[in-house]
C-alpha positions as CSV (number, residue, x, y, z in Angstrom):
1,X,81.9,97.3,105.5
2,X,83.8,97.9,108.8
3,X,87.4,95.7,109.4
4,X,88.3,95.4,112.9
5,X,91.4,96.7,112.7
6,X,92.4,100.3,111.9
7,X,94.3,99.7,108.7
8,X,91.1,97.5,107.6
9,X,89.0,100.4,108.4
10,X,91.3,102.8,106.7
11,X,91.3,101.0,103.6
12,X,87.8,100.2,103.6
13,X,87.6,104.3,104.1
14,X,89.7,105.1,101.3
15,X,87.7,103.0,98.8
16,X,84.3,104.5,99.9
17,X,85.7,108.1,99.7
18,X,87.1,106.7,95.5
19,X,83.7,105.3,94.9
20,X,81.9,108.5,95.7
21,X,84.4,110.6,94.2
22,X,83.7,108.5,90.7
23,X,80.2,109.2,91.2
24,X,80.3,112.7,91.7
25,X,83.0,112.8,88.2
26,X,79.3,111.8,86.1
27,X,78.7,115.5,85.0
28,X,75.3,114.9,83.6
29,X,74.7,113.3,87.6
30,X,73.1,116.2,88.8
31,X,71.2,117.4,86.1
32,X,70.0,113.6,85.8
33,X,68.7,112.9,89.6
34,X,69.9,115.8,92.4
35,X,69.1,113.6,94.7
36,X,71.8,111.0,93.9
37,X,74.0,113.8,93.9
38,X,72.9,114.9,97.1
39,X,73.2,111.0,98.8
40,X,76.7,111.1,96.9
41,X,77.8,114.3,98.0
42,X,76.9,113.7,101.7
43,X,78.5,109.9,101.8
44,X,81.9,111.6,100.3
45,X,81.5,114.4,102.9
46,X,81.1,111.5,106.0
47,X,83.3,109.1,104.9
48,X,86.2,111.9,105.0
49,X,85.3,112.8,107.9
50,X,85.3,109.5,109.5
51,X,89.1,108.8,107.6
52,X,90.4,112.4,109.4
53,X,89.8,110.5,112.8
54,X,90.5,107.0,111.9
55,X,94.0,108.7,110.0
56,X,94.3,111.0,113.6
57,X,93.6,107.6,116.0
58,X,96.8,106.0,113.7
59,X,98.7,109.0,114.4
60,X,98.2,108.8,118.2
61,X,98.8,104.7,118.2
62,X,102.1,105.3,115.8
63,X,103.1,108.2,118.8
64,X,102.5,106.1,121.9
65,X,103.8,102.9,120.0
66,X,107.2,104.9,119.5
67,X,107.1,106.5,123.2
68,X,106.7,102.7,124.8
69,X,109.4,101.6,122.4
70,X,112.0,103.8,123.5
């Protein structure tokens, strides 16, 4: 789920990056199927990624929005 705007996509972000974290919190998840753990581990991994540079691309807007502004 993608929002059009950057604060949508941020939130949208943040809630992937919760849901995989309360995944990953099941201890018996690995022992039960390594493979979900895996998928889990590599969504969490992506989806903080992708919240650095939608968090950096913010930064940049808040930066050039106070420049313009004076």
């Amino acid at each position: 789920m993608r929002s059009k705007t950057l604060p949508g996509e941020i939130a949208s972000l943040q809630a992937e990056i919760g849901a995989a974290q309360r995944r990953l919190a099941d201890p018996g998840l690995y022992a039960r199927d390594r493979k979900a753990f895996d998928a889990a581990s590599a969504a969490l991994a992506a989806a903080q990624a992708r919240l650095a540079a939608a968090e950096d691309k913010w930064l940049e807007l808040e930066i050039l929005r106070e420049e313009i502004g004076g």
